[in-house]
PyMOL Python script that loads the backbone (N, CA, C, O; Angstrom):
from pymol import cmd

cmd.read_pdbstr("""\
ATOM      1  N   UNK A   1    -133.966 -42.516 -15.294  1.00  0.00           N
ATOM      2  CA  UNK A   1    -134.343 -43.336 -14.156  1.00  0.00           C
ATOM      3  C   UNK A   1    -133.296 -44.423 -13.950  1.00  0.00           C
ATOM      4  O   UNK A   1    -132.645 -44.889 -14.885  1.00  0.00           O
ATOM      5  N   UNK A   2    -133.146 -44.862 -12.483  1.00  0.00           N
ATOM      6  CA  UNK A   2    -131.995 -45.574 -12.474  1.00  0.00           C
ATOM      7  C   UNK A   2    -132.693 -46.699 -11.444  1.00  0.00           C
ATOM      8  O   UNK A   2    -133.588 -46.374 -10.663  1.00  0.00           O
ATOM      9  N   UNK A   3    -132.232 -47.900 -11.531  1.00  0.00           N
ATOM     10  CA  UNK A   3    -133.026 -48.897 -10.956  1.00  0.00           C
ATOM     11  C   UNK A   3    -132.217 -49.828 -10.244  1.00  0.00           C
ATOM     12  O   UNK A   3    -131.049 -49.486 -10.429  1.00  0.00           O
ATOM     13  N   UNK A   4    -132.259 -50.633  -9.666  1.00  0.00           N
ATOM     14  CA  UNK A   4    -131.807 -51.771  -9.020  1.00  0.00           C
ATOM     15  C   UNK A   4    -132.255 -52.965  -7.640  1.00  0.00           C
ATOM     16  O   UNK A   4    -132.608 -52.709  -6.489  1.00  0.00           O
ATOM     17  N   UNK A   5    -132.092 -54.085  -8.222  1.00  0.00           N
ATOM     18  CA  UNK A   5    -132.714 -54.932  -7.422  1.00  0.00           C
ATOM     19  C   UNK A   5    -131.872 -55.516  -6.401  1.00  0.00           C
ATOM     20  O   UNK A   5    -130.708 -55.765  -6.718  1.00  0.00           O
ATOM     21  N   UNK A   6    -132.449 -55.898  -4.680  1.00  0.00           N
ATOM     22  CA  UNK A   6    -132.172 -56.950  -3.804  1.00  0.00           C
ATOM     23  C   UNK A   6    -132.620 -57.809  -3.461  1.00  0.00           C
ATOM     24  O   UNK A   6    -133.433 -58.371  -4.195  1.00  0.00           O
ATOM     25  N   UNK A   7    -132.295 -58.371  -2.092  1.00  0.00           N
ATOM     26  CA  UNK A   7    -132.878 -59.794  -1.842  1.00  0.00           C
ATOM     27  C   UNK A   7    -132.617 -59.325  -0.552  1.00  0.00           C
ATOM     28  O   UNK A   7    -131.592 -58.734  -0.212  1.00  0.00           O
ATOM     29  N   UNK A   8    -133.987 -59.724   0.465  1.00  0.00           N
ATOM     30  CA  UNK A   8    -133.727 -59.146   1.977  1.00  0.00           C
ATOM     31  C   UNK A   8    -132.964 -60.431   2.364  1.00  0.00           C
ATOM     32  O   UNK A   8    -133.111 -61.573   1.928  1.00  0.00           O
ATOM     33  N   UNK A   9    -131.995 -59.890   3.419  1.00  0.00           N
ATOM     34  CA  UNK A   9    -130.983 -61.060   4.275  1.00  0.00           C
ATOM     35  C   UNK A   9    -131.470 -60.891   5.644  1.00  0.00           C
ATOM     36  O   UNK A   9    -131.126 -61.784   6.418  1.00  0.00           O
ATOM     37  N   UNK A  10    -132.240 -59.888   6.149  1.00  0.00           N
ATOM     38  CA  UNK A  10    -132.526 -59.937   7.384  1.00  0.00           C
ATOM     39  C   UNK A  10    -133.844 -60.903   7.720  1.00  0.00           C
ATOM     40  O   UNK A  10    -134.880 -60.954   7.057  1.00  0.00           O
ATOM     41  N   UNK A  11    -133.585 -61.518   8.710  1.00  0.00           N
ATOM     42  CA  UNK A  11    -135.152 -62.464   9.180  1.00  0.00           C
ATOM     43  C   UNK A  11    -136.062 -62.165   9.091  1.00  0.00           C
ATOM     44  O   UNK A  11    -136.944 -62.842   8.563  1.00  0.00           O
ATOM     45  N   UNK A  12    -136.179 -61.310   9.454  1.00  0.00           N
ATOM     46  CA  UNK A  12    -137.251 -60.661  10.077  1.00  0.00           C
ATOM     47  C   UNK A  12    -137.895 -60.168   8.713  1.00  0.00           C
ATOM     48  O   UNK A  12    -139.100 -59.927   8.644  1.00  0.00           O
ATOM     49  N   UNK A  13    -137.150 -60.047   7.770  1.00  0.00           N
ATOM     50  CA  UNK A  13    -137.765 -59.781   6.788  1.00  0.00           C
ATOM     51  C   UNK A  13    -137.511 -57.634   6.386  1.00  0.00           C
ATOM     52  O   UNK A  13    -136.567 -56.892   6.657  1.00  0.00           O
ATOM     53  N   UNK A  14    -138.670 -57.393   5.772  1.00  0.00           N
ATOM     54  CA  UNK A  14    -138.382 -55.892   5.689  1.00  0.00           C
ATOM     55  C   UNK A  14    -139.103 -54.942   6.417  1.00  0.00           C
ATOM     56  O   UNK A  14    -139.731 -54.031   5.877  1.00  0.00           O
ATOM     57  N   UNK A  15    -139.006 -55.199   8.165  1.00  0.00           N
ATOM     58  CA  UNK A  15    -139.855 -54.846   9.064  1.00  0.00           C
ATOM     59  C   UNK A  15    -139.564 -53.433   9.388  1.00  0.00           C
ATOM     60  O   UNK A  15    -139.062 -52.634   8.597  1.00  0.00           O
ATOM     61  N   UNK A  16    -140.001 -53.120  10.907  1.00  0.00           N
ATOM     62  CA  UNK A  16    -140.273 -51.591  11.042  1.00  0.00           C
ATOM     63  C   UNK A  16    -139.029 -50.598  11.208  1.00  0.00           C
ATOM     64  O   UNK A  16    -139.153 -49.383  11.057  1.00  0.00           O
ATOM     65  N   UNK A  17    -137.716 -51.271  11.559  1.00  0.00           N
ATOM     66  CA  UNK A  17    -136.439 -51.004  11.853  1.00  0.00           C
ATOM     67  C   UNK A  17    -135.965 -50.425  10.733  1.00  0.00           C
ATOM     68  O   UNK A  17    -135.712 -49.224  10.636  1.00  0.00           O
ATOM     69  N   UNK A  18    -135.746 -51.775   9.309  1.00  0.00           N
ATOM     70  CA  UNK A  18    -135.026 -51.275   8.450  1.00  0.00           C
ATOM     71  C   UNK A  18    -135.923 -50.295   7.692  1.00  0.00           C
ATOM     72  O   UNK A  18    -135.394 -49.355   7.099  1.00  0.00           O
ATOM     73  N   UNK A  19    -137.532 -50.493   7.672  1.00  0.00           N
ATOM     74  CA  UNK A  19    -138.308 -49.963   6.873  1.00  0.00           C
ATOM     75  C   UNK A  19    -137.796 -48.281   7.115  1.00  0.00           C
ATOM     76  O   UNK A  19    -137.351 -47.466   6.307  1.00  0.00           O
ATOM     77  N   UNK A  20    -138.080 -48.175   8.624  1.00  0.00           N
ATOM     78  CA  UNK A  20    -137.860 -46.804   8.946  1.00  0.00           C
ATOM     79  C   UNK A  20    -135.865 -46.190   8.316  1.00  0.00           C
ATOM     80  O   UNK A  20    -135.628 -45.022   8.011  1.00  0.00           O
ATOM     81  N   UNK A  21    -135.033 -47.064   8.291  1.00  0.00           N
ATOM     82  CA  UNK A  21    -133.894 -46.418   7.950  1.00  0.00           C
ATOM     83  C   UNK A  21    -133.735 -46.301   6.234  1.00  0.00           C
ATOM     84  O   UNK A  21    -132.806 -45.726   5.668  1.00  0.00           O
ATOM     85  N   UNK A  22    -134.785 -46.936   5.620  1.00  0.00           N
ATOM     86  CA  UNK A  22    -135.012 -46.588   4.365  1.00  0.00           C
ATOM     87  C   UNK A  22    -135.227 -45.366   4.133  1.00  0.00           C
ATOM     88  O   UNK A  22    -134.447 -44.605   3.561  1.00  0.00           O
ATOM     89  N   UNK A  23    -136.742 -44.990   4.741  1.00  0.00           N
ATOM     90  CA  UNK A  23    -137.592 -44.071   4.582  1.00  0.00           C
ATOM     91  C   UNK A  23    -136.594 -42.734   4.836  1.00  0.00           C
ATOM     92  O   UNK A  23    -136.082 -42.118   3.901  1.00  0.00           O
ATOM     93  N   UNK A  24    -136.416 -42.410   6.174  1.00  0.00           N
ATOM     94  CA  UNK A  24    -134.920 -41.641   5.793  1.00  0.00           C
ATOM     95  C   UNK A  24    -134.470 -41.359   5.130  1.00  0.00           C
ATOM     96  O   UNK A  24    -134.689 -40.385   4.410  1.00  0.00           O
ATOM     97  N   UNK A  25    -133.511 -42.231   5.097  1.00  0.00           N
ATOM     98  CA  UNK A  25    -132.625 -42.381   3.830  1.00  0.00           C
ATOM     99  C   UNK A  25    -132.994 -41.436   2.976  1.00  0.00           C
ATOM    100  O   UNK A  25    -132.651 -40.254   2.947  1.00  0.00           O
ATOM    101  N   UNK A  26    -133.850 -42.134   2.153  1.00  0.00           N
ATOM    102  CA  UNK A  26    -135.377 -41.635   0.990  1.00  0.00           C
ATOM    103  C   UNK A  26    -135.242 -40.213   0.566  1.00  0.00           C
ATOM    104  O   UNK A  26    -134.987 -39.462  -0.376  1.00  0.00           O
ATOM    105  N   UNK A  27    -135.699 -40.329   2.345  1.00  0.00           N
ATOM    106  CA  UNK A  27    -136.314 -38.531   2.375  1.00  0.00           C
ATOM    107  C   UNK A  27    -134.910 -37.870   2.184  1.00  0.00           C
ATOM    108  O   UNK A  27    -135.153 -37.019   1.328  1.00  0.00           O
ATOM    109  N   UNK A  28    -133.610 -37.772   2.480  1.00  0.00           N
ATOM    110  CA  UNK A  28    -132.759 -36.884   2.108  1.00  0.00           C
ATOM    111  C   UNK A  28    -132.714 -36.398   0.672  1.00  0.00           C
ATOM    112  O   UNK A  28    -132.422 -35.225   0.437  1.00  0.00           O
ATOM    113  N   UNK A  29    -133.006 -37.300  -0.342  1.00  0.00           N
ATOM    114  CA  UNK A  29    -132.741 -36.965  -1.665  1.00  0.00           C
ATOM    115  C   UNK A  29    -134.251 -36.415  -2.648  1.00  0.00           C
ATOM    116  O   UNK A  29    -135.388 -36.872  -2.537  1.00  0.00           O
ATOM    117  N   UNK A  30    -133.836 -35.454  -3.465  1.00  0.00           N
ATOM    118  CA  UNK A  30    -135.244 -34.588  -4.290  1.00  0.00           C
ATOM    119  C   UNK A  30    -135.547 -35.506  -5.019  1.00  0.00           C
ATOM    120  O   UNK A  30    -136.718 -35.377  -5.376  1.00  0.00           O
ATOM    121  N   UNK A  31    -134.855 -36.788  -5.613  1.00  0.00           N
ATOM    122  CA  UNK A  31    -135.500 -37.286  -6.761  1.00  0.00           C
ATOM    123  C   UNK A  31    -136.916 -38.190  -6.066  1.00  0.00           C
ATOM    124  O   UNK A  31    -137.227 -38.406  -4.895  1.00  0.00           O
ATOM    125  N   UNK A  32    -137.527 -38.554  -7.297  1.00  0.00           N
ATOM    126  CA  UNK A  32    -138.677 -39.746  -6.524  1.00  0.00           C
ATOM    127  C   UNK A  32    -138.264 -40.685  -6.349  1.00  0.00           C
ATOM    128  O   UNK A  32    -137.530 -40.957  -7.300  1.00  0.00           O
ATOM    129  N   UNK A  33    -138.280 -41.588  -5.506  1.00  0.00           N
ATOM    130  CA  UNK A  33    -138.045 -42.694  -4.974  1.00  0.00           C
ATOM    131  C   UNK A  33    -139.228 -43.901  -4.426  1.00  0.00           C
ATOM    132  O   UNK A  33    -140.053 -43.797  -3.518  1.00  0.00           O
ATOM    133  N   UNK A  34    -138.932 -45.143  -5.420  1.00  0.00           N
ATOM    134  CA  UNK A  34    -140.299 -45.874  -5.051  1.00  0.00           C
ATOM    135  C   UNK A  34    -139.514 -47.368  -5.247  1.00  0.00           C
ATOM    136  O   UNK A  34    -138.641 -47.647  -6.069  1.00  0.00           O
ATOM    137  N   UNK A  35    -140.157 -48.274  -4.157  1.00  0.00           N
ATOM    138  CA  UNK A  35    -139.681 -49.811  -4.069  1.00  0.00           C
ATOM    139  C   UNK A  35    -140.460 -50.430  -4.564  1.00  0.00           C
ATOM    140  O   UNK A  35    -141.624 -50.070  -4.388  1.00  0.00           O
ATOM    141  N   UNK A  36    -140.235 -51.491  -5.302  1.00  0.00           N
ATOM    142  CA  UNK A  36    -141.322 -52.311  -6.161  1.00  0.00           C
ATOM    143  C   UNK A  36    -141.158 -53.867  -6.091  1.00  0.00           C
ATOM    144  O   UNK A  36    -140.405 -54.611  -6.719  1.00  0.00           O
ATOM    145  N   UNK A  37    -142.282 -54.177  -4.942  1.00  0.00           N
ATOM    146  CA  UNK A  37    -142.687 -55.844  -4.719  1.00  0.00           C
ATOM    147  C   UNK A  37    -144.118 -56.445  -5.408  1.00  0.00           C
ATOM    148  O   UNK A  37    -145.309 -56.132  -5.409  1.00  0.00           O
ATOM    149  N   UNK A  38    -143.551 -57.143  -5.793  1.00  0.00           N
ATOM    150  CA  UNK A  38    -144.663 -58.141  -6.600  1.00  0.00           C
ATOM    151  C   UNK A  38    -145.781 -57.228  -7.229  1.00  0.00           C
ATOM    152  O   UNK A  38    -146.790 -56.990  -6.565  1.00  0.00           O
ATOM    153  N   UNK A  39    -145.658 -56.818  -8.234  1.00  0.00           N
ATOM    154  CA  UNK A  39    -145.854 -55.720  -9.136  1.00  0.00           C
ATOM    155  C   UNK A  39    -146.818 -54.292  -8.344  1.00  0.00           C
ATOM    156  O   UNK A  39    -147.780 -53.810  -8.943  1.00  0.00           O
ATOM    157  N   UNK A  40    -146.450 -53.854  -7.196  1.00  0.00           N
ATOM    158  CA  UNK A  40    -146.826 -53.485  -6.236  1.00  0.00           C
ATOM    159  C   UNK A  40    -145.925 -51.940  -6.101  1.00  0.00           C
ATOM    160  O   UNK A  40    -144.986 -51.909  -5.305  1.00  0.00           O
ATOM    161  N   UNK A  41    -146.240 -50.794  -6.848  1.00  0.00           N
ATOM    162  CA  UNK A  41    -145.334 -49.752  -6.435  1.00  0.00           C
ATOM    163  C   UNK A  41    -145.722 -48.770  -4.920  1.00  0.00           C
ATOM    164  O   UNK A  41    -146.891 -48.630  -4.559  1.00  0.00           O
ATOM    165  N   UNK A  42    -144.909 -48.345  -4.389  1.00  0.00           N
ATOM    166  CA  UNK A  42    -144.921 -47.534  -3.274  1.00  0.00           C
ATOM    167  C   UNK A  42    -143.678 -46.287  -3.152  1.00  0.00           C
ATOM    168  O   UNK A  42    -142.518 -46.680  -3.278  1.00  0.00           O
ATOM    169  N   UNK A  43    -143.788 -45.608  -3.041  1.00  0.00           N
ATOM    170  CA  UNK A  43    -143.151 -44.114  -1.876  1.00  0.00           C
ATOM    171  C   UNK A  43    -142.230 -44.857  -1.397  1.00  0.00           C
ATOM    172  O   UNK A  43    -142.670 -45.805  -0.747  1.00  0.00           O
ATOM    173  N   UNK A  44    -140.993 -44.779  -1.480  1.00  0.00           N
ATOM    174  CA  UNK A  44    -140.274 -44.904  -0.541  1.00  0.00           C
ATOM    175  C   UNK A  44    -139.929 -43.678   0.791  1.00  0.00           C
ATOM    176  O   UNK A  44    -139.346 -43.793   1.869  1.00  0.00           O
ATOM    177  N   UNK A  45    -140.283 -43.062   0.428  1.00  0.00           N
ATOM    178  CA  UNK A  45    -140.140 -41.698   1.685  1.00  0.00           C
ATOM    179  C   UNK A  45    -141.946 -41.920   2.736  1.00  0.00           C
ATOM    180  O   UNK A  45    -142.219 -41.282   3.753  1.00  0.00           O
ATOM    181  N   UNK A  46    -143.012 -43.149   1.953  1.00  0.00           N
ATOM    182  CA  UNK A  46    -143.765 -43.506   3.085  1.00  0.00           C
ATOM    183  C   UNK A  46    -143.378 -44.884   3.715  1.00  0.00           C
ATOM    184  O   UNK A  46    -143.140 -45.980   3.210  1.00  0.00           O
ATOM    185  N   UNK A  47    -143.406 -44.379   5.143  1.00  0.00           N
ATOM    186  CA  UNK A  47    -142.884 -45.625   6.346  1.00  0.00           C
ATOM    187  C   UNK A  47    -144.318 -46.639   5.600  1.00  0.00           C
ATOM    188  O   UNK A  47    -144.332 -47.798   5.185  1.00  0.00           O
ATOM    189  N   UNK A  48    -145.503 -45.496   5.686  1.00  0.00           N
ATOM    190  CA  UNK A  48    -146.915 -46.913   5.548  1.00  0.00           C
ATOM    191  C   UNK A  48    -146.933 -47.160   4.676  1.00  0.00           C
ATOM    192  O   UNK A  48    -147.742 -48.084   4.596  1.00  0.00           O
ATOM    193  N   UNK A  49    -146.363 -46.863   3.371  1.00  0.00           N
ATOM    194  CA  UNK A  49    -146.269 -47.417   2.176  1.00  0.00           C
ATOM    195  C   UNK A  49    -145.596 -48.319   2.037  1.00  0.00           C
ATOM    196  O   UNK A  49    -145.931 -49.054   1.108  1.00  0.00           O
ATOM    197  N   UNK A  50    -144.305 -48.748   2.867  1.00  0.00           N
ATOM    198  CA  UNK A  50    -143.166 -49.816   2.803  1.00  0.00           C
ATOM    199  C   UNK A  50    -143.853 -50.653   3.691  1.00  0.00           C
ATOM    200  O   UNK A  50    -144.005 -51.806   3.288  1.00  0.00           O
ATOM    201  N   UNK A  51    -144.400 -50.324   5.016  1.00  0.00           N
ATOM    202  CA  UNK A  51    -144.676 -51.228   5.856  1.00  0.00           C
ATOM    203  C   UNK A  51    -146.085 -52.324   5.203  1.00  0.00           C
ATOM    204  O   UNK A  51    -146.259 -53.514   5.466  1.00  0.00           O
ATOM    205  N   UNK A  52    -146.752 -51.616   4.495  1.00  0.00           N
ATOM    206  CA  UNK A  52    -147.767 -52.502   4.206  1.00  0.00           C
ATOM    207  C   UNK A  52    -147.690 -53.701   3.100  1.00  0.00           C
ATOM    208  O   UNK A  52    -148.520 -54.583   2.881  1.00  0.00           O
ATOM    209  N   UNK A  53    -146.432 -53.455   2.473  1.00  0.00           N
ATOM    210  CA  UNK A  53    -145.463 -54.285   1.480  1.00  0.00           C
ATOM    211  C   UNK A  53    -145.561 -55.878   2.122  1.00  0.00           C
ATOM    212  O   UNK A  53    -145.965 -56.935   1.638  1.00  0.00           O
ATOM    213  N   UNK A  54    -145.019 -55.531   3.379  1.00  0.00           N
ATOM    214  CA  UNK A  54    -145.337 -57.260   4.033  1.00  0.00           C
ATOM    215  C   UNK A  54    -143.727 -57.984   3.228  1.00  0.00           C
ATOM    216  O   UNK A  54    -143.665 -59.169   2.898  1.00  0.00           O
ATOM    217  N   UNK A  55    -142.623 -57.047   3.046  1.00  0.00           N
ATOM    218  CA  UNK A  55    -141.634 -57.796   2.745  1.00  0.00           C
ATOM    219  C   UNK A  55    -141.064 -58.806   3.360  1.00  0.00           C
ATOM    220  O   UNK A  55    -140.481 -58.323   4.331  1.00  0.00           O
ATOM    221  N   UNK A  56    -140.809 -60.703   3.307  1.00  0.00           N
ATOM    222  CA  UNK A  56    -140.128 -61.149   3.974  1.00  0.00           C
ATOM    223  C   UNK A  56    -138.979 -61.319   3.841  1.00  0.00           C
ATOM    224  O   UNK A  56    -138.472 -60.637   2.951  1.00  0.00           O
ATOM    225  N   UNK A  57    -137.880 -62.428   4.752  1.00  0.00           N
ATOM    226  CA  UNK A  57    -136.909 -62.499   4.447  1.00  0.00           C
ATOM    227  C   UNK A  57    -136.942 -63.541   2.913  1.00  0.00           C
ATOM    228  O   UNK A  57    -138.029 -64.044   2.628  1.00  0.00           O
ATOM    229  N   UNK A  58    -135.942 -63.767   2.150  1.00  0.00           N
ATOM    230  CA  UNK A  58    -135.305 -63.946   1.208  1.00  0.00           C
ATOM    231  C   UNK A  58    -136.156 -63.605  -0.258  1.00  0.00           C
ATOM    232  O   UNK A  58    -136.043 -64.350  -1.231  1.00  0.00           O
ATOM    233  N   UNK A  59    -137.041 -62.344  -0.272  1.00  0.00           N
ATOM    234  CA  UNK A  59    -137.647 -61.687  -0.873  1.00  0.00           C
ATOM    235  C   UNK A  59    -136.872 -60.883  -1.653  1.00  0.00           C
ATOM    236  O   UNK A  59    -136.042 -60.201  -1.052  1.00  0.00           O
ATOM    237  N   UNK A  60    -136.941 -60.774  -3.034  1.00  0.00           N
ATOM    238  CA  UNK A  60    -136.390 -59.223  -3.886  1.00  0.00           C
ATOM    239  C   UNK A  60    -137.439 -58.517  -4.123  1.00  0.00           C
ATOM    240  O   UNK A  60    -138.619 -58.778  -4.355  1.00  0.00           O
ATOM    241  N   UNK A  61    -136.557 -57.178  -3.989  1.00  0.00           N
ATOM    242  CA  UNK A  61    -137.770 -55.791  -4.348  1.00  0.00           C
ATOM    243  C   UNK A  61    -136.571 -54.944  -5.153  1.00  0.00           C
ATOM    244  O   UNK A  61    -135.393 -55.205  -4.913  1.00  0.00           O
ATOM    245  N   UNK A  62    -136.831 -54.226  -5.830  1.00  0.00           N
ATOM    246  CA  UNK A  62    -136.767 -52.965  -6.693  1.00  0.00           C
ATOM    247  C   UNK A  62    -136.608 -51.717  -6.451  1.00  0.00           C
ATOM    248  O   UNK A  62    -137.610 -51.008  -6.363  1.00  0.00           O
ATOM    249  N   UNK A  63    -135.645 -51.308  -6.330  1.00  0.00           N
ATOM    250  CA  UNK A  63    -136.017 -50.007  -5.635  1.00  0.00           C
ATOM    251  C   UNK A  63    -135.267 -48.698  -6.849  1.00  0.00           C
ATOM    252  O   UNK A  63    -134.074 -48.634  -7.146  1.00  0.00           O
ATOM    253  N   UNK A  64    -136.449 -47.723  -7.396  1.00  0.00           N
ATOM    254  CA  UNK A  64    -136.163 -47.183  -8.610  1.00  0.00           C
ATOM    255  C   UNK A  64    -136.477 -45.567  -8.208  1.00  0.00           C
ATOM    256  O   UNK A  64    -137.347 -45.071  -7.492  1.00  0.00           O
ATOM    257  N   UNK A  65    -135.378 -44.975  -8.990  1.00  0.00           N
ATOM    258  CA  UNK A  65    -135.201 -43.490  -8.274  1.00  0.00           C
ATOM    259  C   UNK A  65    -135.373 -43.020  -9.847  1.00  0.00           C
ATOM    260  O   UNK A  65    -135.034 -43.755 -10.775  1.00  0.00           O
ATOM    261  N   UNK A  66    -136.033 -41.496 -10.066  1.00  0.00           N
ATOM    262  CA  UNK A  66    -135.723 -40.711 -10.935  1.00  0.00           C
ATOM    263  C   UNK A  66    -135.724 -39.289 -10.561  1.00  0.00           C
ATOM    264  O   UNK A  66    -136.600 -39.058  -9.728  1.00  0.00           O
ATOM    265  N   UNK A  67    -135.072 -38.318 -10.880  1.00  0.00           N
ATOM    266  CA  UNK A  67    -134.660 -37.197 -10.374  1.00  0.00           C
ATOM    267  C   UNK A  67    -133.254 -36.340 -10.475  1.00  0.00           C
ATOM    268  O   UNK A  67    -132.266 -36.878 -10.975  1.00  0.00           O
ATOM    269  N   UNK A  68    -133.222 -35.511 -10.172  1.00  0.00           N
ATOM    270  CA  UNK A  68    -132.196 -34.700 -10.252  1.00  0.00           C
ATOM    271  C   UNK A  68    -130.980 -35.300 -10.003  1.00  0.00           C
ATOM    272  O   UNK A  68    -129.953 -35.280 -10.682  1.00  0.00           O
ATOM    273  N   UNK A  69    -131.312 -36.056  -8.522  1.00  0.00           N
ATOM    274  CA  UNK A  69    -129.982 -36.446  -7.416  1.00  0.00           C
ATOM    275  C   UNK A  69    -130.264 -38.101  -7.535  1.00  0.00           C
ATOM    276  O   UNK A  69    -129.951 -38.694  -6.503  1.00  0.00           O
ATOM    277  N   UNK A  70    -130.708 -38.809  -8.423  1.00  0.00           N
ATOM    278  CA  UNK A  70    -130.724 -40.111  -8.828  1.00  0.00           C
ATOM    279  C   UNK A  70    -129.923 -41.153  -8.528  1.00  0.00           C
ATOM    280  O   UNK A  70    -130.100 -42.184  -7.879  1.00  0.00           O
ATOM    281  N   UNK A  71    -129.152 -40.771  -9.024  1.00  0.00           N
ATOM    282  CA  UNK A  71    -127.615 -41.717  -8.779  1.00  0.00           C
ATOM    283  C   UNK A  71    -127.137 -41.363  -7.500  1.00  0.00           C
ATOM    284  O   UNK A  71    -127.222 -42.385  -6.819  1.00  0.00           O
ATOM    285  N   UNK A  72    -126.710 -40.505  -6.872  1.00  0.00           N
ATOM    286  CA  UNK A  72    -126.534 -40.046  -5.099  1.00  0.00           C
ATOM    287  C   UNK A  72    -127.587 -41.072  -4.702  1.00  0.00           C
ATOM    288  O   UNK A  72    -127.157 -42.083  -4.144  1.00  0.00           O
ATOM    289  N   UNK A  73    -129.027 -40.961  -4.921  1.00  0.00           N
ATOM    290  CA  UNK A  73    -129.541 -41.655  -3.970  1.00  0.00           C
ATOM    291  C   UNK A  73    -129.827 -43.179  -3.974  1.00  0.00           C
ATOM    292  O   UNK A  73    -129.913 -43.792  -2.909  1.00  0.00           O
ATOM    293  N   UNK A  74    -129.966 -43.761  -5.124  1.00  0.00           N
ATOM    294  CA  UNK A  74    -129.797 -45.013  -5.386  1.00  0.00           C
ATOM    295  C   UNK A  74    -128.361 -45.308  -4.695  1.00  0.00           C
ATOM    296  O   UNK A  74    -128.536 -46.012  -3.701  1.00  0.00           O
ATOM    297  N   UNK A  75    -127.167 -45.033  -4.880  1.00  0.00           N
ATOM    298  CA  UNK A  75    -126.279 -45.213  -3.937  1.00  0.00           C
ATOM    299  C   UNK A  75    -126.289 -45.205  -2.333  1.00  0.00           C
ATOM    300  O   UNK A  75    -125.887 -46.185  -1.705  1.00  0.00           O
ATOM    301  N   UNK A  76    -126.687 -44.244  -1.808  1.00  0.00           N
ATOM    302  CA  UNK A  76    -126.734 -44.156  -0.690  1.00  0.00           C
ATOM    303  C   UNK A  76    -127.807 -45.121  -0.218  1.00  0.00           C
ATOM    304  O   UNK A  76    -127.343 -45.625   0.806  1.00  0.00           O
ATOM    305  N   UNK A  77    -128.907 -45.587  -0.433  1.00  0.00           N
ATOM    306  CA  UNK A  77    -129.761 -47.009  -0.120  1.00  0.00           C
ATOM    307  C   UNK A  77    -129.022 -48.071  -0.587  1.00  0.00           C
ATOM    308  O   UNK A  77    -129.128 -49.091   0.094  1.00  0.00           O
ATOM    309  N   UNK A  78    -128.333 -48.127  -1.512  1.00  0.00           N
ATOM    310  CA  UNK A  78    -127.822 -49.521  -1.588  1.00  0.00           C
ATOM    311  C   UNK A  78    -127.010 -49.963  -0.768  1.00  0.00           C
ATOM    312  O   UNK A  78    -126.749 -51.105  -0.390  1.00  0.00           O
ATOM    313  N   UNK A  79    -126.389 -48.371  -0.360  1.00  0.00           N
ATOM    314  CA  UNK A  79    -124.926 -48.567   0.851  1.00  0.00           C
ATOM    315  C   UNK A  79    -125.798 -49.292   2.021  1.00  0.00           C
ATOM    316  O   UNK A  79    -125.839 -50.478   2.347  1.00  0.00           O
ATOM    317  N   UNK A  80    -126.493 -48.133   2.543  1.00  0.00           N
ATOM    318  CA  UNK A  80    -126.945 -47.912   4.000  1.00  0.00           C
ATOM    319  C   UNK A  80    -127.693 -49.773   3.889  1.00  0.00           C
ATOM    320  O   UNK A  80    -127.361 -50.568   4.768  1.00  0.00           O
ATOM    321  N   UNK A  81    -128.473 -50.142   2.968  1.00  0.00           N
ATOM    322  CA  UNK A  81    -129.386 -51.744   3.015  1.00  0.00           C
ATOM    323  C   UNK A  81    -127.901 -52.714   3.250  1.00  0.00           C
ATOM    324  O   UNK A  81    -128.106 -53.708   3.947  1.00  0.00           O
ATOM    325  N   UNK A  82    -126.289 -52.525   2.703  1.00  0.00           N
ATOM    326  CA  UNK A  82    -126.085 -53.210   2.966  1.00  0.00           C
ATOM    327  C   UNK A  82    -125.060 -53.900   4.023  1.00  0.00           C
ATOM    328  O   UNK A  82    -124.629 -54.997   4.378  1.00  0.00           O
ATOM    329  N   UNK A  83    -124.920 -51.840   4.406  1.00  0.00           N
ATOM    330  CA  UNK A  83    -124.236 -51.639   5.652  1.00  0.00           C
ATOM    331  C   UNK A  83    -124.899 -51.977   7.087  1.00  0.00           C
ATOM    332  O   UNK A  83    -124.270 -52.203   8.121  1.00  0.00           O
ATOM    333  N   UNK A  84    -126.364 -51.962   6.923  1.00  0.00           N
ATOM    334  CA  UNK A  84    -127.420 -52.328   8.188  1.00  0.00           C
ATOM    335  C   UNK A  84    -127.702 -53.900   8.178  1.00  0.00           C
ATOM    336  O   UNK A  84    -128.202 -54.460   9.153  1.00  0.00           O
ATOM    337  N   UNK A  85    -127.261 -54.732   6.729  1.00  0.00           N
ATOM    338  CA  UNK A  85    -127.563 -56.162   6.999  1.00  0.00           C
ATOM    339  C   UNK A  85    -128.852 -56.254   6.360  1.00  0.00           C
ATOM    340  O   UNK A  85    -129.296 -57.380   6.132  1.00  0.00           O
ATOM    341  N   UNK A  86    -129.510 -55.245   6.042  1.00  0.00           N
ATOM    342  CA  UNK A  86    -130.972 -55.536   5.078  1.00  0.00           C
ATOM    343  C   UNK A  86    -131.133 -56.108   4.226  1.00  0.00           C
ATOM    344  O   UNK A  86    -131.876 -57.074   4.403  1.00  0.00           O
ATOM    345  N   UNK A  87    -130.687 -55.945   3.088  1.00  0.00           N
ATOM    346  CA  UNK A  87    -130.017 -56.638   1.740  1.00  0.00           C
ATOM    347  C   UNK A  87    -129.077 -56.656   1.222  1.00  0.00           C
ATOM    348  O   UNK A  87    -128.141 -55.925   1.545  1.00  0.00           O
ATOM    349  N   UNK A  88    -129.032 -57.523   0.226  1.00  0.00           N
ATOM    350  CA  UNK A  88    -127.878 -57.638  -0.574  1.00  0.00           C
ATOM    351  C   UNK A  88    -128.334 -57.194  -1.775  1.00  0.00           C
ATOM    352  O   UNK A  88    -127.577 -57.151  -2.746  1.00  0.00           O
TER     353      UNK A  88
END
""", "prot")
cmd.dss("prot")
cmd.show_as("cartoon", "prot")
cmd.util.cbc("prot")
cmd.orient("prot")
């Protein structure tokens, strides 16, 4: 399992925009994928699982992959969160 934490930079917090380019994301890769706020686990491949998170801005969450394609996909969310301005 491979893990790593951010801090949202967007205002708005971790609303329906970035939530949805997560979820994406997510869904391309076989491993499991789950974000973890305030001891609170969820799906990252569910939009209503992220959305009900209630992430704001200057919030950290967790976001922990295990699976085949692990490392691919923990990469590719860390890119895409910090290529869209989501987190750091």
């Amino acid at each position: 399992m491979t893990e790593q934490t951010f801090t949202v930079i967007t205002e708005e917090g971790l609303h329906a925009r970035p939530a949805t380019i997560l979820v994406k994301k997510a869904s391309e890769f076989q491993a499991d994928i789950n974000l973890v706020y305030h001891d609170k686990t969820v799906n990252l491949k569910s939009i209503m699982g992220v959305m009900a998170l209630g992430i704001p801005h200057g919030a950290s969450f967790s976001i922990t992959v295990n699976g085949e394609d692990e490392k691919e996909g923990l990469t590719a969310l860390a890119t895409i969160l910090k290529d869209e301005g989501i987190a750091e």
